[in-house]
C-alpha positions as CSV (number, residue, x, y, z in Angstrom):
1,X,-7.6,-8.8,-45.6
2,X,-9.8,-11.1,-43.6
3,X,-10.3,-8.9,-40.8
4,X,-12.4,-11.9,-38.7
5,X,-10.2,-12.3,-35.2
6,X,-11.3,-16.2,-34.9
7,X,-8.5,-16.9,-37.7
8,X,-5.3,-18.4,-36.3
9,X,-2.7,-16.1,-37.7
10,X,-3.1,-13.4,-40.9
11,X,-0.5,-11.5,-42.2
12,X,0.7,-10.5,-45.7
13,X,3.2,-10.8,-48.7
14,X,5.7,-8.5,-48.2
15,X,7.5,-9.5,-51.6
16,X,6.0,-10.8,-55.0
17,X,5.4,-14.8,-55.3
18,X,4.3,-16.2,-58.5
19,X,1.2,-14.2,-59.6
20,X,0.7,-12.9,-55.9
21,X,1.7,-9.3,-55.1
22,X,2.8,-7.2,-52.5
23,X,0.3,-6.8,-49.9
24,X,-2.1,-10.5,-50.7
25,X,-3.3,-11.4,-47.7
26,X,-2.2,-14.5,-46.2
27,X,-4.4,-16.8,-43.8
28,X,-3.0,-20.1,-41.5
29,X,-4.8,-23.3,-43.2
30,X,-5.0,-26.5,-42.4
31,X,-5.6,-29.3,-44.6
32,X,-7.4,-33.0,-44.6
33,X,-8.1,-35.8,-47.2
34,X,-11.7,-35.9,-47.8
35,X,-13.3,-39.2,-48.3
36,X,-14.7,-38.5,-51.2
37,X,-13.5,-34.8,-52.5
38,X,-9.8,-35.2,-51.9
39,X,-7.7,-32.8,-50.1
40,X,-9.4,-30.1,-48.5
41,X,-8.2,-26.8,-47.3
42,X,-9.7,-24.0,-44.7
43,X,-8.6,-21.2,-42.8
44,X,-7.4,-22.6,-39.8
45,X,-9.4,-21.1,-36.3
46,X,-7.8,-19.4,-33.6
47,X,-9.1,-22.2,-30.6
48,X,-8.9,-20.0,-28.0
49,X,-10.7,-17.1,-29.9
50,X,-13.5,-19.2,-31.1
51,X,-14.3,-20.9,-27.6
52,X,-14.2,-17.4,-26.5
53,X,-16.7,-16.0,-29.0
54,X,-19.0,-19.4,-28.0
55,X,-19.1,-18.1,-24.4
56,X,-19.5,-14.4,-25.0
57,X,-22.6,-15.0,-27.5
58,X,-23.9,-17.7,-24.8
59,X,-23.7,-15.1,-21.5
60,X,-25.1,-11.8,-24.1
61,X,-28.2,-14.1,-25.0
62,X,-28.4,-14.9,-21.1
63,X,-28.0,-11.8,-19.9
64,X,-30.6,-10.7,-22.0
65,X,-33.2,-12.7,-20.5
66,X,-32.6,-11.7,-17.4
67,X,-33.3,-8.3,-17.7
68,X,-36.3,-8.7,-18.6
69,X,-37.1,-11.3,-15.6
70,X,-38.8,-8.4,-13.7
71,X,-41.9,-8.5,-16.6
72,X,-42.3,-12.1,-16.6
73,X,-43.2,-12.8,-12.5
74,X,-46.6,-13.2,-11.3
75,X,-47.3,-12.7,-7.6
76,X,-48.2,-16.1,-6.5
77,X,-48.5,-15.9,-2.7
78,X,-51.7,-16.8,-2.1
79,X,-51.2,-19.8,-4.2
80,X,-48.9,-21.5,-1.3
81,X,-49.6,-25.1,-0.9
82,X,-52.1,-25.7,-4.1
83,X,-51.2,-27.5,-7.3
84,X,-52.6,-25.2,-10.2
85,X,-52.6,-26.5,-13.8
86,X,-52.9,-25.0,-17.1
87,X,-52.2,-26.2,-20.7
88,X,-49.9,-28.7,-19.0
89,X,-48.4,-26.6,-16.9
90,X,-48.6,-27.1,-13.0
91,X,-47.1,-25.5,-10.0
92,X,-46.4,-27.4,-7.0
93,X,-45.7,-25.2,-4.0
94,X,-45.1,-27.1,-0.3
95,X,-46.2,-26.1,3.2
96,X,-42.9,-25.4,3.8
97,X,-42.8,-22.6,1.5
98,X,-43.6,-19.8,4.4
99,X,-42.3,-16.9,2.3
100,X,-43.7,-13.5,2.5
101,X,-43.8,-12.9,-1.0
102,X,-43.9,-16.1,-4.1
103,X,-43.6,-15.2,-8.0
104,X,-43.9,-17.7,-10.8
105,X,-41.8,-16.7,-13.9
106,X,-44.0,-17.6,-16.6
107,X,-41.8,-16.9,-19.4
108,X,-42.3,-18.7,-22.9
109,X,-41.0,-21.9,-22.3
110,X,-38.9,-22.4,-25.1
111,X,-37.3,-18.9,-24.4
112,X,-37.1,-20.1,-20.2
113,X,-35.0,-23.4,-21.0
114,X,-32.9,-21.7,-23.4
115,X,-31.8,-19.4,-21.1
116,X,-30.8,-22.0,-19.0
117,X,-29.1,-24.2,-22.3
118,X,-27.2,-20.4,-22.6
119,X,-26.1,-20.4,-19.0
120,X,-24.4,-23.6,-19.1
121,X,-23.1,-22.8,-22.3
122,X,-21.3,-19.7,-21.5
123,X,-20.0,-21.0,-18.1
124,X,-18.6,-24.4,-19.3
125,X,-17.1,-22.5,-22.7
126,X,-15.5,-19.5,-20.2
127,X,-13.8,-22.5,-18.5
128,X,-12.2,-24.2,-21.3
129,X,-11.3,-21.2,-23.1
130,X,-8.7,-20.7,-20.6
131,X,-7.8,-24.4,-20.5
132,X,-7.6,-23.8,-23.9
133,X,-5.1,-20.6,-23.4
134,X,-2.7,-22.1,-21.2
135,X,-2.3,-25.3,-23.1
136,X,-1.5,-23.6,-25.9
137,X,0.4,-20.9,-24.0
138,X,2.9,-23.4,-22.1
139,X,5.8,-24.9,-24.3
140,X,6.2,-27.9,-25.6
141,X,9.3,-28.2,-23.9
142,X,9.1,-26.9,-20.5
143,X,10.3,-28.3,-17.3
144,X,7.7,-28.5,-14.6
145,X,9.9,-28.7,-11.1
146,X,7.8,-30.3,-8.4
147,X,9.0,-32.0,-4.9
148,X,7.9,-35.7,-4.5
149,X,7.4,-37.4,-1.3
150,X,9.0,-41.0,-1.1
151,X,8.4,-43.2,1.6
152,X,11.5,-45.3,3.5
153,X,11.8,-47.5,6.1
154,X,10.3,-46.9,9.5
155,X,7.3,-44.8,8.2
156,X,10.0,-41.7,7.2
157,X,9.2,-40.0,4.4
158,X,12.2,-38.2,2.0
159,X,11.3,-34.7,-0.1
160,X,12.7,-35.2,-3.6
161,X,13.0,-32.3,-5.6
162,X,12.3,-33.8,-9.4
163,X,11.3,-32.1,-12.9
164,X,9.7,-33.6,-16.1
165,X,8.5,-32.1,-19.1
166,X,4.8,-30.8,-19.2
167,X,3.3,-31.4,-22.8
168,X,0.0,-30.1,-23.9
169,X,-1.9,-32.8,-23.3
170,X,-0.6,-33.4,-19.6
171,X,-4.1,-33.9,-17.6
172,X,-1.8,-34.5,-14.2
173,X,-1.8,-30.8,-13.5
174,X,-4.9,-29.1,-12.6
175,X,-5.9,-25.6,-14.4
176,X,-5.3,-23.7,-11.5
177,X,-1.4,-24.8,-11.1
178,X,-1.0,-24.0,-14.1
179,X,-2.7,-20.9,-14.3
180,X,-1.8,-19.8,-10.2
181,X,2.4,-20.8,-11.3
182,X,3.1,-22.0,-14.4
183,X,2.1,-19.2,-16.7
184,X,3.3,-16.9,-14.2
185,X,6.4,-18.6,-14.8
186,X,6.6,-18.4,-17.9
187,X,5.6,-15.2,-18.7
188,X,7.4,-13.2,-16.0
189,X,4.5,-12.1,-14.1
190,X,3.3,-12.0,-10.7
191,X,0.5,-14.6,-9.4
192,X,-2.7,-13.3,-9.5
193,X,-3.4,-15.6,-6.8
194,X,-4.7,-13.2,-4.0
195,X,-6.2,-10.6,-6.8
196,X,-9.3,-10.0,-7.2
197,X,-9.6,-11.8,-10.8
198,X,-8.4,-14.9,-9.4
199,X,-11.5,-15.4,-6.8
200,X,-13.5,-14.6,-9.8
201,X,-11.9,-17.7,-11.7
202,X,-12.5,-19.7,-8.4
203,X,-16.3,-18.5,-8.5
204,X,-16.2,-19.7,-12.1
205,X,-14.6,-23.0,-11.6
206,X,-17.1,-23.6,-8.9
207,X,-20.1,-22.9,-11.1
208,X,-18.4,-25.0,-14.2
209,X,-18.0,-27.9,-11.9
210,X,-21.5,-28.0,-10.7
211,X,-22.4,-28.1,-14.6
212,X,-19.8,-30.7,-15.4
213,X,-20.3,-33.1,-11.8
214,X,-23.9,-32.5,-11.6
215,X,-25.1,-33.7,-8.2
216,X,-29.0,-34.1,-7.1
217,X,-28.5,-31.5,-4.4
218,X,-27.6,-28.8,-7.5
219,X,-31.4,-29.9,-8.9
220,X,-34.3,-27.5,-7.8
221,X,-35.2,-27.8,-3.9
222,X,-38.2,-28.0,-2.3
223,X,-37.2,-26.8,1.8
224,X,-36.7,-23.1,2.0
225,X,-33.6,-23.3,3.3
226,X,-32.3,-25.4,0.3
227,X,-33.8,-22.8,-2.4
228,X,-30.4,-21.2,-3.7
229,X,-28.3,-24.1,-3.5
230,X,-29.9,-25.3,-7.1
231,X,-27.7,-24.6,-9.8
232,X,-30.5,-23.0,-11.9
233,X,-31.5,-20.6,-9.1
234,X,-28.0,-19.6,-8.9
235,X,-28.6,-18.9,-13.1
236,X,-31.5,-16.7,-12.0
237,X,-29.7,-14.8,-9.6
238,X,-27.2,-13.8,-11.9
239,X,-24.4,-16.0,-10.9
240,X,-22.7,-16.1,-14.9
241,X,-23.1,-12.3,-15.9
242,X,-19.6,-11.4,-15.2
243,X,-18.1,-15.1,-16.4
244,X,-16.9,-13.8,-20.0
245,X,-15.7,-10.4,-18.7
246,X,-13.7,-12.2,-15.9
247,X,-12.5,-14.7,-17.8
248,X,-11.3,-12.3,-20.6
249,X,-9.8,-9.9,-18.0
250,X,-7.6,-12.9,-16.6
251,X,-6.5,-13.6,-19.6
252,X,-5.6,-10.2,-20.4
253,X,-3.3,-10.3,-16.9
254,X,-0.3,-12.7,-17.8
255,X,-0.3,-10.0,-20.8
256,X,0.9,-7.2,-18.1
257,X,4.5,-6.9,-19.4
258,X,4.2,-7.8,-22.6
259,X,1.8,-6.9,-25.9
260,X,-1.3,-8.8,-26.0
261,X,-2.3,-10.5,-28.9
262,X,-4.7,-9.0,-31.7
263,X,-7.3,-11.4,-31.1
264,X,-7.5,-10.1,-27.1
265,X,-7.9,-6.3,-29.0
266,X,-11.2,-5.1,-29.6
């Protein structure tokens, strides 16, 4: 049997069909009309699984890089202030710079920007895999009770207490209601809001909406006391390494009291 974890579902005959025995394994498909070479079936993916293995690949290649960084700087302090330019390449320091110590990675540049391209990767992919797990998680069919404010006369305001159904696709719910009560909810657990895991989520919200709202003040800075608010300095510092871990270990929560699936198994 297809032992390859990013398949939906896989299980097995477990009586004879046709010319299939005991034992064939079976694989989820899904099926589309080709425009040209008629219907087409595949194994169908497991979402969450393959968005994982995205991010995980993504943070591995990163994290790579990284150690490694200690090989690549060149001590550039007495530099400060002067515009040197090579095959190109030029490094533009300010007078602002007053740092004891300056060092220039001067790794290969196609190996420097995909470190970054793997950074933003892994982050953004760590993020919507667990958008990805509690959409899929959350029924079809469940009731999401909320209280509404509605406004009466003379500026007084009335609490209602209301409920409406909370489809997949519902976008009126942020990720972390849904992952801070409505799991929880669900699947008879405890909030992990106020665990350690869950300001590691917050951490890696914060550093997947920097990615996805890019701002100029996330762009490399130029005053000293602006240097580690840039996104890509944060990259450097090793912001991401623990993004996939995380991420997999909050997912692994909401599967406290109950058996996790064979795709969370190693």
């Amino acid at each position: 049997m297809n032992k390859d974890k990013r398949a939906s579902a896989q299980t097995e005959l477990v009586k004879p069909y046709k010319n299939f025995s005991v034992g064939t394994p079976l694989i989820k498909s899904g099926i589309f009309e080709h425009p040209t070479r008629g219907y087409i079936a595949f194994p169908d993916p497991n979402s969450i699984k393959l968005i994982l293995e995205i991010a995980r690949k993504n943070i591995e290649a990163a994290t790579i890089f990284l150690k490694k960084i200690d090989g690549l700087l060149i001590d550039i302090t007495s530099r400060m202030g002067q515009v040197t330019g090579k095959e190109g390449k030029h490094i533009i320091h300010t007078k602002e710079c007053a740092l004891k110590k300056v060092s220039m990675l001067r790794a290969d540049e196609k190996e420097h920007f995909d470190f970054f391209e793997n950074c933003i990767t892994g982050v953004t992919f760590c993020y919507t895999a667990l958008e990805c797990f509690v959409n899929l998680t959350i029924p079809d069919d469940y009731l999401y009770h909320y209280e509404e404010r509605v406004s009466l006369f003379n500026f007084k305001f009335l609490k209602i207490k209301k409920r409406r159904s909370l489809s997949r696709d519902d976008r009126r719910l942020d990720l972390s209601t849904k992952l801070g009560i409505i799991l929880p909810e669900i699947l008879g657990v405890k909030t992990p809001k106020g665990e350690a895991l869950w300001e590691r989520y917050v951490n890696l919200k914060k550093l997947r909406d920097k990615i996805v709202h890019f701002k100029k003040r996330n762009l490399t800075r130029v005053r000293q006391d602006e240097f580690n608010e840039s996104l890509y300095a944060e990259f450097l510092s090793g912001g991401f390494i623990d993004v996939y871990d995380q991420t997999i270990k909050l997912i692994e929560y909401y599967y406290r009291s109950s058996k996790k699936p064979s795709w969370l198994e190693e």
